[in-house]
N, C-alpha and C positions, 0 to 999 in steps of 0.2 A: 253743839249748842242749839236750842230753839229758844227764841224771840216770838212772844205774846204780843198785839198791842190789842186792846181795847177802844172799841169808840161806840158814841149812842147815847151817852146819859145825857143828863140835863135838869133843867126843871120842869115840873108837872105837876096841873092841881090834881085835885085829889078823886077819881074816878079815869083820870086819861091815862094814855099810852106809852110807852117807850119800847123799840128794840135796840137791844145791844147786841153788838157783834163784836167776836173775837177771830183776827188773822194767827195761823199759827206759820211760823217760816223758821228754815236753817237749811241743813245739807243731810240728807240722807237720814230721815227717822221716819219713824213707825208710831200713830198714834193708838193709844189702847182705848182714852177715854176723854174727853174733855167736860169741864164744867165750871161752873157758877155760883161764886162763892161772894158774902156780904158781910160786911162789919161796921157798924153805928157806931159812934162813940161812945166810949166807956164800957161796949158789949164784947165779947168773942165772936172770932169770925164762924161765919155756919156756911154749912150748905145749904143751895139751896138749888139747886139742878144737876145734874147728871146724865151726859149721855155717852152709849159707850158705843164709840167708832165704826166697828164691823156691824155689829147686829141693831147696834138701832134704839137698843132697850135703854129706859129711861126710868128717872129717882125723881122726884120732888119733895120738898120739905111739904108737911101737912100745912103750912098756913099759905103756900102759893098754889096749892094745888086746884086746878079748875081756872084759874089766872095766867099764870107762866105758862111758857111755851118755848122748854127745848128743840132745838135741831141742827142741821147738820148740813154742810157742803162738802162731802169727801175731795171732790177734786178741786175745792180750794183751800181745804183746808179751815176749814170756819168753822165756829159755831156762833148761833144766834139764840138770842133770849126775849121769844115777845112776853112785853110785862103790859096787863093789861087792868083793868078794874081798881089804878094804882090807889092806896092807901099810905097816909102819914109815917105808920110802922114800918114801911118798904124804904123809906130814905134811908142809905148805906151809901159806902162805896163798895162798888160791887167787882168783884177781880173774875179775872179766867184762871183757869187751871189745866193746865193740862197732863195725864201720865203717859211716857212715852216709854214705849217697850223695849225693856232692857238698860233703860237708863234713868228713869224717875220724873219727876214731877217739876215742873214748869209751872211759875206764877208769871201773870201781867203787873202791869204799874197800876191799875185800877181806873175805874171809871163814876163821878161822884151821880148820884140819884138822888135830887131830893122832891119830895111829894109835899107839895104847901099850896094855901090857898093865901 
């Protein structure tokens, strides 16, 4: 089993900051990729970041792109999301995910974002 937890959101007016960080923890796994995933009320969850473990490479959805900020602490097991330039469209709760190799995919409890002035 791995355990996600989420922390970082908050409130925020509309042009400031947040990073979110995801702990990933259990007994003996292997990460393939972790990311960054949102869902508003009444919308479908999306992506919206990707980064994949070993090499580094990384996904963004076209409307965080040049804002957001994937990355990565292999020996802690982290990832973090700087969300910058924030915008009213960006309130979600925002969850981790992560694919762990050979055994599948890992969500968090989420963490809420809301962008308001």
């Amino acid at each position: 089993q791995v355990q996600l937890v989420e922390s970082g959101g908050g409130l925020v007016q509309p042009g400031g900051s947040l990073r979110l960080s995801c702990i990933a923890s259990g007994t003996s796994f292997d990460i393939y990729s972790m990311g960054w995933y949102r869902q508003a009320p009444g919308k479908q969850r999306e992506l919206v970041a990707r980064i994949n473990w070993s090499e580094g490479s990384t996904y963004y959805r076209d409307s965080v792109k040049g804002r957001f900020t994937i990355s990565r602490d292999n020996a802690r097991n982290t990832v973090f999301l700087q969300m910058n330039s924030l915008k009213p469209e960006d309130t979600a709760v925002y969850l981790c995910n992560a694919a762990i190799v050979q055994v599948g995919g890992y969500w968090g409890q989420g963490t809420q974002v809301t962008v308001s002035s």
